[in-house]
C-alpha positions as CSV (number, residue, x, y, z in Angstrom):
1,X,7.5,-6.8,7.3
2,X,4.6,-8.6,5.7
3,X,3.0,-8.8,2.1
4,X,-0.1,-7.1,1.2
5,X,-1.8,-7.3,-2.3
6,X,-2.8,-3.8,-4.3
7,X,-6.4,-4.5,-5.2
8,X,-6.7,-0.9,-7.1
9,X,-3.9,1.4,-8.8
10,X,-2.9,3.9,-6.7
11,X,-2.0,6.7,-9.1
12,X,-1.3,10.4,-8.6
13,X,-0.1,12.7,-12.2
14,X,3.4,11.9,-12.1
15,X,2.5,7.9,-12.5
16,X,1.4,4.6,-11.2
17,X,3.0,4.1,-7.5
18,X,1.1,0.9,-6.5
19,X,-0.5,-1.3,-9.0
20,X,-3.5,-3.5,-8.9
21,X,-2.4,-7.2,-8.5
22,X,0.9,-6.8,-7.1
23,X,2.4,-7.4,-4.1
24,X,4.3,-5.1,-2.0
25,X,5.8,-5.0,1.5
26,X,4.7,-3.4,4.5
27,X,4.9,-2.8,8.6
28,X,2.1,-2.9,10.2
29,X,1.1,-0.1,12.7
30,X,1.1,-1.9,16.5
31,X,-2.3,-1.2,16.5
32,X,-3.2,-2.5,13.6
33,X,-5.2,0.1,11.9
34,X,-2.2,1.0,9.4
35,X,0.5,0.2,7.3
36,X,3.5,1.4,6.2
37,X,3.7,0.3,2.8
38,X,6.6,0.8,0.1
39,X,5.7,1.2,-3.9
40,X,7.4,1.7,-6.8
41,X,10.0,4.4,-7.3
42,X,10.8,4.6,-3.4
43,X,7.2,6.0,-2.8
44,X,6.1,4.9,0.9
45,X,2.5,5.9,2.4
46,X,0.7,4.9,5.4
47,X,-2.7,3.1,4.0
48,X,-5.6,2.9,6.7
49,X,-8.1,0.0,7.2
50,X,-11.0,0.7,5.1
51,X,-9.2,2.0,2.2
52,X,-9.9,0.4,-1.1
53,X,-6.3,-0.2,-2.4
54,X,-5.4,-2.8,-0.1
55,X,-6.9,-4.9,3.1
56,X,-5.7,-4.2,6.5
């Protein structure tokens, strides 16, 4: 697992699940195009490269 940085709040209505200027774990896709990454609350999503909530 490696760190990664949230550069923008990732929100949907229920609340905040990844917040800018925090760090937060992830595994990276073997590829690496993706990440697995793991927010608040339990909430895990697969971020892309080119997304604008963190850099991969």
């Amino acid at each position: 697992m490696r760190e990664y940085i949230c550069m923008q709040d990732w929100e949907i209505e229920s609340g905040v699940y990844f917040e800018k200027g925090k760090k937060y774990e992830g595994i990276p896709s073997k590829d690496g195009t993706s990440v697995k990454m793991f927010g608040e609350v339990g909430m895990v999503i697969t971020f892309y490269e080119g997304n604008r909530h963190f850099k991969i």
